[in-house]
C-alpha positions as CSV (number, residue, x, y, z in Angstrom):
1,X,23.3,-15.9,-8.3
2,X,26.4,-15.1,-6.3
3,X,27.0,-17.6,-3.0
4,X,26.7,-14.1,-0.2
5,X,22.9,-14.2,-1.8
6,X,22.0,-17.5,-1.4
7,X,23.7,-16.8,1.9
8,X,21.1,-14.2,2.7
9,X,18.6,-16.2,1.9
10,X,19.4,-19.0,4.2
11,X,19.7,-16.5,6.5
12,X,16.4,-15.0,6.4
13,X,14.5,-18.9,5.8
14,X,14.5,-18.5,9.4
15,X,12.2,-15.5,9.7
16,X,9.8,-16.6,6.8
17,X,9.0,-20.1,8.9
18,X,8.0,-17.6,11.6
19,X,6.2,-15.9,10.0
20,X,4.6,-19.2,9.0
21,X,4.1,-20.2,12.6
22,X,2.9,-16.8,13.4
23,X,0.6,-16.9,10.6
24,X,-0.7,-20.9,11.7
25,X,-1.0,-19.5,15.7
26,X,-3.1,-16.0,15.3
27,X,-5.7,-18.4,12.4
28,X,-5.7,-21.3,14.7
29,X,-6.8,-18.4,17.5
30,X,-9.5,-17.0,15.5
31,X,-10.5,-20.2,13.9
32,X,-10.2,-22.3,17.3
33,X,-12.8,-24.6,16.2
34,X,-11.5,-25.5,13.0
35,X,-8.7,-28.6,13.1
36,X,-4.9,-28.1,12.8
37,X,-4.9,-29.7,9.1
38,X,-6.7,-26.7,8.2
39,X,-5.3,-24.3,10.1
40,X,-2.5,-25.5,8.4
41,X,-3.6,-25.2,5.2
42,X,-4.7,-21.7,5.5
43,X,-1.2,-20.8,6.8
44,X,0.6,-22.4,3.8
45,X,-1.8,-20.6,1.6
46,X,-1.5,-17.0,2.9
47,X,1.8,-17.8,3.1
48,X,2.1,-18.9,-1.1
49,X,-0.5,-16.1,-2.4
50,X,0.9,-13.2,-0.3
51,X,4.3,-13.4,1.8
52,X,6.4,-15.3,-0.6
53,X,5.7,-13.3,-3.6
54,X,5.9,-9.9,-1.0
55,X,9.4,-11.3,0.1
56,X,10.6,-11.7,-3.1
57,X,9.7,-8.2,-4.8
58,X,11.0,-6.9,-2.0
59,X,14.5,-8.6,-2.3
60,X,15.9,-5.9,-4.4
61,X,16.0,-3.2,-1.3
62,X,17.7,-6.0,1.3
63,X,20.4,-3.7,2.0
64,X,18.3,-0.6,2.7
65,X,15.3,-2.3,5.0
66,X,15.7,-5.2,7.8
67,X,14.0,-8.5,6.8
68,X,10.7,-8.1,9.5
69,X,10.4,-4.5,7.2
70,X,10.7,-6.0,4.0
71,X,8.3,-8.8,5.0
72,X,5.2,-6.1,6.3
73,X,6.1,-4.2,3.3
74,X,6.2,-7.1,0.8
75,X,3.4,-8.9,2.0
76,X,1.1,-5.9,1.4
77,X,2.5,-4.9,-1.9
78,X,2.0,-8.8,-2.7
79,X,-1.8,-8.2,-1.8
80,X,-2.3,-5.1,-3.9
81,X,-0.5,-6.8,-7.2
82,X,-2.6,-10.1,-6.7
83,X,-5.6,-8.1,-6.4
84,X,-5.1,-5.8,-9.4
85,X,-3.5,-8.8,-11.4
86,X,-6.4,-11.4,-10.9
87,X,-8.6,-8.5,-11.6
88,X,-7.7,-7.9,-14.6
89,X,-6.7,-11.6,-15.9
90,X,-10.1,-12.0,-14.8
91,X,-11.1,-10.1,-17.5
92,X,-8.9,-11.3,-20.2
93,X,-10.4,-15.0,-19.3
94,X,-8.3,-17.1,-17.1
95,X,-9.9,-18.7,-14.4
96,X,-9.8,-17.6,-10.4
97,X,-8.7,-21.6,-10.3
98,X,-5.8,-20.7,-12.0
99,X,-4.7,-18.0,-10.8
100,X,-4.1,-19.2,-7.3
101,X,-1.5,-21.1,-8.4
102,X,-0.2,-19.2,-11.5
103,X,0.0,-15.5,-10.1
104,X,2.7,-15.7,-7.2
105,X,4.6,-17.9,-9.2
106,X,4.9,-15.4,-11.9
107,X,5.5,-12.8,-9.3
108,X,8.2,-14.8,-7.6
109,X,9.9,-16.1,-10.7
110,X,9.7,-12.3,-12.1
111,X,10.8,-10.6,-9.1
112,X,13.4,-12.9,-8.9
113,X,14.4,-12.1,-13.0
114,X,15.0,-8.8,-11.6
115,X,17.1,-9.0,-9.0
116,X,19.4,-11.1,-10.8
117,X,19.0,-8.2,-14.0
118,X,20.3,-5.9,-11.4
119,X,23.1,-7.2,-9.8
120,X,23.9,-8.1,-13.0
121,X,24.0,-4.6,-14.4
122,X,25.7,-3.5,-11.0
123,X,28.5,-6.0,-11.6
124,X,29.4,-4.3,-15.2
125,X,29.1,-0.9,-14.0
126,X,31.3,-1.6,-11.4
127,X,33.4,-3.5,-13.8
128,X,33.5,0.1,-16.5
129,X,34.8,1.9,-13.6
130,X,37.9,-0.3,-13.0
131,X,39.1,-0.5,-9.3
132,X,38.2,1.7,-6.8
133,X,41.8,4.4,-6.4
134,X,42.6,4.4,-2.4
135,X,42.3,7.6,-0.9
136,X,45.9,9.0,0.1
């Protein structure tokens, strides 16, 4: 993957640990009884089953939507495809167990597969056309 998107990425590490505080605060205010360790464990795993994956399906539109966008948007398109996924790998037999674990890392690692398909296939189309001619 090219240096400007692991540049990106950096960049927007930031907003995905807010989101992870954010996350922590508002389930440490509705749980207030509960202790931090499990506050924080909650956090993480909302954070592992449903932004991460959202965040990276949503990579391929990063020039068209801001990162707070992508993340709302991801984060509930992450929700639908785990719920339809471990519906239906329910049914062909693997476990609920494994699934936590398994499903957003096959999201991640596919959405991830794709983005570097189509920058890939960006880069040669660009490359058929030859240089862009400057206007005169």
């Amino acid at each position: 993957m090219p240096n400007d998107f692991l540049r990106a990425l950096r960049k927007e590490a930031k907003y995905l640990a807010a989101a992870f505080v954010i996350a922590a605060i508002v389930l440490k205010i509705a749980f207030h009884r509960e202790d931090l360790l499990g506050i924080t464990k909650a956090a993480a795993s909302v954070m592992w089953l449903f932004v991460l994956p959202g965040y990276a399906i949503m990579l391929h539109w990063r020039e068209n939507l801001e990162v707070i966008e992508r993340l709302f948007a991801g984060t509930v398109a992450a929700m639908a495809i785990n719920g339809i996924a471990s519906y239906y790998l329910g049914l062909a037999g693997l476990k609920i167990q494994n699934q936590t674990i398994l499903l957003p890392a096959a999201i991640i690692a596919a959405s991830l597969a794709w983005q570097k398909f189509s920058e890939r296939k960006s880069q040669q189309q660009q490359s058929q056309q030859g240089p862009e001619q400057p206007k005169a």
